[in-house]
C-alpha positions in Angstrom: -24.6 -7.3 9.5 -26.8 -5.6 7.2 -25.4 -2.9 4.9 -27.0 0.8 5.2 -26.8 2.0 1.0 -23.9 4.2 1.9 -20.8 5.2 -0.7 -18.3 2.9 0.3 -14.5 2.9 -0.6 -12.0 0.8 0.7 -8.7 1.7 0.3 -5.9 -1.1 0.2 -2.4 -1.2 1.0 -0.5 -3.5 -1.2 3.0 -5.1 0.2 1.4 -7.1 3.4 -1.6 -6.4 3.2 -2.9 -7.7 -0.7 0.4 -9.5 -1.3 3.7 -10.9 0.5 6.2 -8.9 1.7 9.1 -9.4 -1.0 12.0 -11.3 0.1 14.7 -9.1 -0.1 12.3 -5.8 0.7 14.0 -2.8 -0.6 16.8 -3.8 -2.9 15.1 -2.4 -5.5 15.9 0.9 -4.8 19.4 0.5 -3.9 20.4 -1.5 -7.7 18.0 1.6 -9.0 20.5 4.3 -7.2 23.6 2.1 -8.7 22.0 2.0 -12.3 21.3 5.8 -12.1 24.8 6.7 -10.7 26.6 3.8 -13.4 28.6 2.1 -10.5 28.6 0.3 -7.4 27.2 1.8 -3.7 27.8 0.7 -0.5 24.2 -0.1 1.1 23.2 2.7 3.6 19.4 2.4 3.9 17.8 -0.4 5.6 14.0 -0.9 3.9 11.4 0.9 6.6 8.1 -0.7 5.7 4.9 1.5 4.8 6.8 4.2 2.9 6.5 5.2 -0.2 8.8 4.9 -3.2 9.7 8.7 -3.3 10.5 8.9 0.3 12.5 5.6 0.1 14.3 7.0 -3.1 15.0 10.4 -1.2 16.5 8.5 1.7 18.8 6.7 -0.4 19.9 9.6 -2.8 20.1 11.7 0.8 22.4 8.9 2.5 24.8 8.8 -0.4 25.0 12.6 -0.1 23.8 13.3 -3.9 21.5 15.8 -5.4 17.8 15.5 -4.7 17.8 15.8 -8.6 18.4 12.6 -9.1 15.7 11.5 -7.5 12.9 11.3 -10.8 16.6 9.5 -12.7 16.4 6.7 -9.8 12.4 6.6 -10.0 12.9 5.6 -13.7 15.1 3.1 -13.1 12.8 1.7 -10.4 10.4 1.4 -13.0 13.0 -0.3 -15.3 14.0 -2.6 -12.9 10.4 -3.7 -11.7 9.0 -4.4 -15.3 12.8 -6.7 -15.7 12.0 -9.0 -12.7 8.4 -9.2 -14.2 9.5 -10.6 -17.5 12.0 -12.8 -15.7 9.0 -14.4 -13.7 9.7 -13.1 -9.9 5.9 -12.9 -9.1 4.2 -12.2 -5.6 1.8 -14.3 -3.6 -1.4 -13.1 -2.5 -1.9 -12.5 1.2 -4.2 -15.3 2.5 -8.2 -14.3 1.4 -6.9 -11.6 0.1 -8.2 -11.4 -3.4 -11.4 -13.2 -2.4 -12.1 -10.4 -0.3 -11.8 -8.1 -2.8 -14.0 -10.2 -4.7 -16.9 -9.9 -2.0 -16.4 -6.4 -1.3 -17.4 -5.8 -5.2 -20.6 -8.2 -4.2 -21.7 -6.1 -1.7 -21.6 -2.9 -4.5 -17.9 -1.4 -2.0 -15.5 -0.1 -4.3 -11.7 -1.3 -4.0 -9.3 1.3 -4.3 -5.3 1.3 -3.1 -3.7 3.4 -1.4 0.2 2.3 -1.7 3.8 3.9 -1.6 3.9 2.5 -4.9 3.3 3.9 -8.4 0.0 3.1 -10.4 2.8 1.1 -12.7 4.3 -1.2 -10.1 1.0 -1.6 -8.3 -0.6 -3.3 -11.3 2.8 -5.1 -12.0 2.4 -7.0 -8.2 -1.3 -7.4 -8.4 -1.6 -9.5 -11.9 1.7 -10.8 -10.7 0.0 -12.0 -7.7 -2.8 -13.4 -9.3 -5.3 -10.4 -8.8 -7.4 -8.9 -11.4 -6.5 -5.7 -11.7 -9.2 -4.6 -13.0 -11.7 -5.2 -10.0 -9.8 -2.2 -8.3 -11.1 1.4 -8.9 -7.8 3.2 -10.9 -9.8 6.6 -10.5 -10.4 6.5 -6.9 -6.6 5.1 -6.2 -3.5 6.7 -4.4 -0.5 6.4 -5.0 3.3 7.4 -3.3 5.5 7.6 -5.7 5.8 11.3 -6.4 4.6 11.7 -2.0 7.5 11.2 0.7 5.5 11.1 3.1 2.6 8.5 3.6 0.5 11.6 5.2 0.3 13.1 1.3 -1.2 10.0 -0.2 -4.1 9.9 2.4 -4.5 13.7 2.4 -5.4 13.0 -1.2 -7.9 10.7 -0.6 -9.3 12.3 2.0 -10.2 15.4 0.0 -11.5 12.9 -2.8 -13.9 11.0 -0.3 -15.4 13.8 1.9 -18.8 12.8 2.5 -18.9 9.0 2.0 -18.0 6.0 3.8 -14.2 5.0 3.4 -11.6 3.2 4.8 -7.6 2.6 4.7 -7.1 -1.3 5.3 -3.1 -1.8 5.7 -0.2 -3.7 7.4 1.8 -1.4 9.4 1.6 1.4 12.1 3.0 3.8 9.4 -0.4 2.9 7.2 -2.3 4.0 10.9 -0.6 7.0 11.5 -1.3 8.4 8.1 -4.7 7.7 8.0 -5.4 9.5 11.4 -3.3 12.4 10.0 -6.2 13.2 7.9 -9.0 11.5 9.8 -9.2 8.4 7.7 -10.2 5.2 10.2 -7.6 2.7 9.6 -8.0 -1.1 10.1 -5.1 -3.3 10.5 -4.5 -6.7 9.7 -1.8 -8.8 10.2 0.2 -10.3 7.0 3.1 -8.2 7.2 6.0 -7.9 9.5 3.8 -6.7 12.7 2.1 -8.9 14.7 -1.7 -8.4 16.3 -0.4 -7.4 19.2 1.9 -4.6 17.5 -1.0 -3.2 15.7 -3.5 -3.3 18.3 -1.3 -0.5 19.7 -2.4 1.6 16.7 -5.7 3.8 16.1 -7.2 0.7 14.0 -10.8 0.0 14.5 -10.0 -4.1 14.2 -7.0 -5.9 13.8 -7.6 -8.7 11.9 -5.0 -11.7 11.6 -5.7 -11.7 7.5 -8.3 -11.9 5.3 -9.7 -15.5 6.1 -10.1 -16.1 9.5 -10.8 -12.9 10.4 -13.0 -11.7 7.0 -16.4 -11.3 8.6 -14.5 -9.1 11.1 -13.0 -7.1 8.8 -16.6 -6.3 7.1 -18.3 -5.4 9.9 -16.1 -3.3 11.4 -16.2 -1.0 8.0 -20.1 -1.5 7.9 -19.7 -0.1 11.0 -18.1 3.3 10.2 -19.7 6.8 10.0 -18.8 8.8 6.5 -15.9 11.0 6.4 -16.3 14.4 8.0 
């Protein structure tokens, strides 16, 4: 398809959608409650993918019946515990095409933002960990979840940012969907996390792809495709 010279952003999600799910998803912010609270904790939260590190954090602190206080303590520790398993060597794998995509995206003159429940700080930790460079994504034009509990606050962001040019939220659940259509955002799904084509066809998305390889020239098209933000 040719490309009309339109601002372009693309906003990635990062956990299923750049890189792998982690294999124990949300443990993180269970051993950060402990090493805020100095003890053991039963586990009450089960990980609910597509939020964002505050509203995980708030869950947990919430199920344990503690002070919402805590909550910036427990984000530190988060922190902590992220930069730890970096320097011990637990790395991410990229999703499949992933970071060529990005690549060709920056070919075409499309700028790569994020869009992630995560911090600036852990995002850039599971990107080089994953093998991405970090700096092909656009830090100014980036949003991030861990001071947002809900999803809905990190796209109202960008939405406000990129009023008047071309953008996009590409992501890996129906929660990434339902926040970009809170703020009129198109969202376009693909399939590298824990839902399935079919589960995300039953979202707003304007294509589902299955990732970034077989389904790459689908992906650009559809966002070729796509009017500028009201």
């Amino acid at each position: 398809m040719e490309h009309h010279q339109v601002s372009t952003t693309v906003l990635w999600d990062i956990d299923g959608t750049l890189v792998r799910n982690a294999a124990s998803p949300g443990n993180l912010y269970h051993l950060a409650l402990e090493r805020a609270m100095g003890r053991d904790l039963p586990l009450l939260v089960g990980h609910q993918h597509g939020r964002t590190d505050a509203g995980i954090i708030v869950e947990h602190v919430r199920a344990h019946r503690l002070d919402d206080g805590l909550v910036p303590t427990v984000s530190g520790h988060l922190r902590d515990l992220s930069d730890e398993r970096y320097r011990s060597g637990d790395r991410r794998t990229p999703a499949p095409g992933a970071i060529e995509l990005v690549r060709h995206f920056a070919s075409l003159g499309w700028r790569n933002g994020l869009l992630t429940g995560n911090s600036a700080h852990r995002a850039r930790i599971k990107l080089s960990g994953a093998g991405f460079d970090v700096d092909a994504f656009d830090w100014e034009h980036s949003y991030f979840g861990d001071e947002e509990v809900e999803r809905s606050g990190v796209t109202a962001r960008a939405a406000a940012a990129l009023s008047g040019s071309r953008a996009v939220i590409v992501g890996d659940t129906p929660r990434d969907g339902e926040a970009a259509d809170a703020v009129g955002i198109p969202f376009l799904a693909v399939a590298t996390g824990v839902y399935d084509v079919d589960a995300l066809r039953a979202t707003s998305a304007v294509a589902v792809a299955r990732d970034c390889v077989e389904d790459a020239r689908l992906i650009e098209d559809a966002i070729a495709a796509l009017e500028p933000l009201g």
